[in-house]
C-alpha positions as CSV (number, residue, x, y, z in Angstrom):
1,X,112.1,84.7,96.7
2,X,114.2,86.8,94.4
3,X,116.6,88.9,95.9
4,X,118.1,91.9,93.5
5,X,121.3,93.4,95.3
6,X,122.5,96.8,93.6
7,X,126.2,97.2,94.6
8,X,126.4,100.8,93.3
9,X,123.4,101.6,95.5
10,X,123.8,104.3,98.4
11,X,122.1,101.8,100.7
12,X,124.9,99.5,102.3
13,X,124.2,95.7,100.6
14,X,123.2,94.3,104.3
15,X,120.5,96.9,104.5
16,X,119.0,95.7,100.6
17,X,119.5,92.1,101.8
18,X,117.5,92.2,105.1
19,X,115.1,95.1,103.2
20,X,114.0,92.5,100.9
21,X,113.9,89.9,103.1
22,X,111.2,92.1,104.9
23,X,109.3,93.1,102.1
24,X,109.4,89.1,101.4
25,X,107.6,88.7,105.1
26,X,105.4,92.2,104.5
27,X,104.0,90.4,101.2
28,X,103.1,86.8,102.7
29,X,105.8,85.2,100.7
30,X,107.6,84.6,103.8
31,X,105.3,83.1,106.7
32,X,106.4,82.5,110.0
33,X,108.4,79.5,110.4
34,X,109.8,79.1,106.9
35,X,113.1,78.4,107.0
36,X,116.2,80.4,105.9
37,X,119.2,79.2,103.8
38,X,122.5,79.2,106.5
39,X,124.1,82.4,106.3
40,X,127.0,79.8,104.1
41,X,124.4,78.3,101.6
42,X,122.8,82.5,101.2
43,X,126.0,84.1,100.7
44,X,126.9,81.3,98.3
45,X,123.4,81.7,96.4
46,X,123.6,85.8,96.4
47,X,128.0,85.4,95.6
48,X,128.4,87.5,98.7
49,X,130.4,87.8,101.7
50,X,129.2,85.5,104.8
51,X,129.4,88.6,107.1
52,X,127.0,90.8,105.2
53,X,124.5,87.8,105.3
54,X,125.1,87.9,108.7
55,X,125.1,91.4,109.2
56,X,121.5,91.4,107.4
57,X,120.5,88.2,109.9
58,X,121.5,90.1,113.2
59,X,120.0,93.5,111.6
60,X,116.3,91.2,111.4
61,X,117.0,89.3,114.6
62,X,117.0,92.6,116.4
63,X,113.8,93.9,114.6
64,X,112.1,90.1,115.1
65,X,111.7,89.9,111.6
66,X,113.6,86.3,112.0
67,X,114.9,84.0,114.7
68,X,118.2,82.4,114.8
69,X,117.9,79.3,116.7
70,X,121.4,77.7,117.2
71,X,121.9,74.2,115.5
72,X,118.2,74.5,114.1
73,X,118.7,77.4,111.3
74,X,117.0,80.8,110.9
75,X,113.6,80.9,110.7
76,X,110.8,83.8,109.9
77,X,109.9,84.6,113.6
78,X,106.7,83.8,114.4
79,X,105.3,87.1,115.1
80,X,107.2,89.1,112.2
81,X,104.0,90.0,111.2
82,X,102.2,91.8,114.5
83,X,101.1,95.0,115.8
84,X,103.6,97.8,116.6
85,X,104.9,98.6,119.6
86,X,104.3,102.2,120.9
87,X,108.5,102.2,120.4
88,X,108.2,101.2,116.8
89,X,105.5,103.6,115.7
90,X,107.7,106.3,117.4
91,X,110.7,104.9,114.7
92,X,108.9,104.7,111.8
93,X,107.5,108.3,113.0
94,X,111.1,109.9,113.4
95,X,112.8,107.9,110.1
96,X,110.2,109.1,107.6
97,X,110.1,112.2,109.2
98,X,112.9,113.4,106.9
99,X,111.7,111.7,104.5
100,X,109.0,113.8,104.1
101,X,111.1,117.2,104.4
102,X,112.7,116.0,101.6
103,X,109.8,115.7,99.9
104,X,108.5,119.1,100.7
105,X,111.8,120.6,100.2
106,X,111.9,119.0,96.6
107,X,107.5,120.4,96.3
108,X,106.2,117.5,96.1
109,X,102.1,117.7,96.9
110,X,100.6,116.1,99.4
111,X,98.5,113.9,96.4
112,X,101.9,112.9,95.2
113,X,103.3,111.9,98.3
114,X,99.7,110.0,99.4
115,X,100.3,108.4,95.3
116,X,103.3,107.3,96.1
117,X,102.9,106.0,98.9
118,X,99.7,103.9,97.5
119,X,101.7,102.8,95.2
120,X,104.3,101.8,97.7
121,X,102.6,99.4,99.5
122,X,100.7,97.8,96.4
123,X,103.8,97.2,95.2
124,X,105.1,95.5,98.5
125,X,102.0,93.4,99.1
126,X,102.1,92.3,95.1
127,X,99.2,94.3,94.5
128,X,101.0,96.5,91.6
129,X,100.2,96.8,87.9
């Protein structure tokens, strides 16, 4: 899995770490199971600081996205890819919620925002042109 950090980038590096590392789970390039590099061996790989990949690893741990067993490794949690709870659906609701005032504020249509978000997802999933 490649992972593209951009340091100038609004979004703190953690956040584009564990980001892709879902999008890598999203897309069925990361199954349940697979291992992780050691937060040492990823923050060598990625020439980062070991507490970002760690910040990213406790950030997915919390989502169960990943599971850090101790003297095992990390490893894509077996149900990162499940049905949502009630609690996450609410989430999702309430952070793309303004998202999509943004959006309206900035007159984008409803076809554009449905387009994008089309696009979005083939994107994720490795669907894309």
């Amino acid at each position: 899995m490649f992972i593209e950090i951009e340091p100038g980038s609004a979004v703190p590096i953690y956040l584009q770490l564990a980001q892709q590392i879902m999008e890598g789970i999203a897309n069925g390039k990361l199954k349940p199971g697979t291992p992780m590099p050691s937060v040492r061996a990823f923050a060598a790989d990625l020439g980062m600081n070991m507490h970002t990949v760690n910040k990213a690893y406790h950030y997915l741990q919390e989502k169960n996205m990943i599971e850090i067993v101790q003297k095992k490794g990390v490893f894509i949690h077996p149900n990162g890819l499940r049905e949502a709870t009630e609690q996450e659906r609410k989430r999702i609701e309430q952070e793309l919620r303004p998202i999509l005032a943004e959006a309206l504020c900035l007159r984008l249509s409803k076809e554009e925002l449905m387009g994008l978000t089309e696009r979005l997802l083939k994107d994720i999933k490795g669907e894309g042109t």
